[in-house]
C-alpha positions in Angstrom: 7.8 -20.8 -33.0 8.1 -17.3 -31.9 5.4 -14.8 -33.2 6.9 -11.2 -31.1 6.5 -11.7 -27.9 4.3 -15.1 -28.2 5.7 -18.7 -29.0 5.1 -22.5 -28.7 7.2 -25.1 -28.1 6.1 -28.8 -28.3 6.9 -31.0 -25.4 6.8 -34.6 -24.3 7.2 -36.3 -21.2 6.1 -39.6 -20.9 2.7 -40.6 -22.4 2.1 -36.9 -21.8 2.1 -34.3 -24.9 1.8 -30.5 -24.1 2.5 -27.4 -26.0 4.5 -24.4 -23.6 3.4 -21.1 -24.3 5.1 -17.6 -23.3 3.4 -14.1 -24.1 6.7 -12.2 -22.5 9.4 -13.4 -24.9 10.1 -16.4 -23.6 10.6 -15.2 -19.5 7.9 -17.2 -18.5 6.1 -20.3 -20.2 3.2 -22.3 -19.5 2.1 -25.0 -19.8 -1.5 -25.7 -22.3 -2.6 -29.4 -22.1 -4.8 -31.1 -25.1 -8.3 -32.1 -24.0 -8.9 -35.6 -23.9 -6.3 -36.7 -21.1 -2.5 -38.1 -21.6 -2.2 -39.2 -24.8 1.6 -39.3 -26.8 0.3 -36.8 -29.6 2.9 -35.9 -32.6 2.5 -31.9 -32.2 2.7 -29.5 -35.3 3.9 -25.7 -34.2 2.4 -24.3 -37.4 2.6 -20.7 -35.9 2.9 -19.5 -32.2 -1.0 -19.8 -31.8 -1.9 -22.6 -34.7 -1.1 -25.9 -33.7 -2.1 -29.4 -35.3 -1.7 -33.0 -33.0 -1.8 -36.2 -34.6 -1.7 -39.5 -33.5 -3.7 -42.9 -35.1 -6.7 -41.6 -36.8 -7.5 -38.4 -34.9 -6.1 -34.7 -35.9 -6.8 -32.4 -33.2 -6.2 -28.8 -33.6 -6.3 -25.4 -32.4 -5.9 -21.6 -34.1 -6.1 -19.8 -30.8 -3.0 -20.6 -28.7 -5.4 -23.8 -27.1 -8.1 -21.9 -26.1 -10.3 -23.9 -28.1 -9.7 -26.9 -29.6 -11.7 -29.0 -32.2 -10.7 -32.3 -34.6 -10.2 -32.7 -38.3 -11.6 -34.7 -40.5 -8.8 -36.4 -42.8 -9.3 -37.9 -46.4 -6.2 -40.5 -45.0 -6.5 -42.9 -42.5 -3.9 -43.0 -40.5 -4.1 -46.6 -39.0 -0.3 -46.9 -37.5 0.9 -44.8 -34.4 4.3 -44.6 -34.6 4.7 -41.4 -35.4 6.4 -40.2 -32.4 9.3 -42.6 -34.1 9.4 -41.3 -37.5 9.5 -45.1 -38.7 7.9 -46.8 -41.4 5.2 -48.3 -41.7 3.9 -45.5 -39.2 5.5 -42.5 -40.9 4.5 -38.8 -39.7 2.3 -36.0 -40.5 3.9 -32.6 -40.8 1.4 -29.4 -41.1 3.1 -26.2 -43.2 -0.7 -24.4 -42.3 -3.5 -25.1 -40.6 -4.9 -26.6 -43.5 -2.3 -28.1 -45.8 0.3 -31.3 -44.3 1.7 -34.0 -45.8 2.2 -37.5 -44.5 5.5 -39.5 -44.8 
């Protein structure tokens, strides 16, 4: 998600979620780790510095790039943790703002 000369791409290696950042167009990018340790979070770019993570029952976001991060409370529990899948029973959450998603 490019906003000028910021963006945010989701990435994923192992049990390891990140979000890459550049603020020169895309030149350079680095790397912003959610707090909590490795965890396999399903990472919503809702704009280059709005981002939502999911995974079981925690929403963790951020409206500053990761500068700061903080949870969300959800009226849904979300019990399964397949969303990195996209498979039933698990489904996936997808955030269109930072505070209006939708769960498949």
């Amino acid at each position: 998600m490019f906003d000028g000369m910021n963006a945010a791409v989701s990435y994923a290696v192992g049990h390891d979620s990140l979000v890459c950042v550049t603020h020169d167009g895309g030149r350079s990018f680095l790397p912003v780790y959610p707090p909590g340790g490795a965890r396999q979070w399903k990472v919503d770019i809702v704009s280059a510095s709005i981002w939502r993570l999911t995974q079981g029952n925690d929403i963790l976001a951020t409206d500053d790039a990761g500068r700061s991060w903080f949870r969300v409370k959800s009226d849904l529990v979300l019990e399964n943790n397949d969303y990195l899948k996209g498979e039933a029973p698990g489904g996936t959450v997808e955030f269109t703002t930072k505070t209006s998603g939708w769960f498949l």
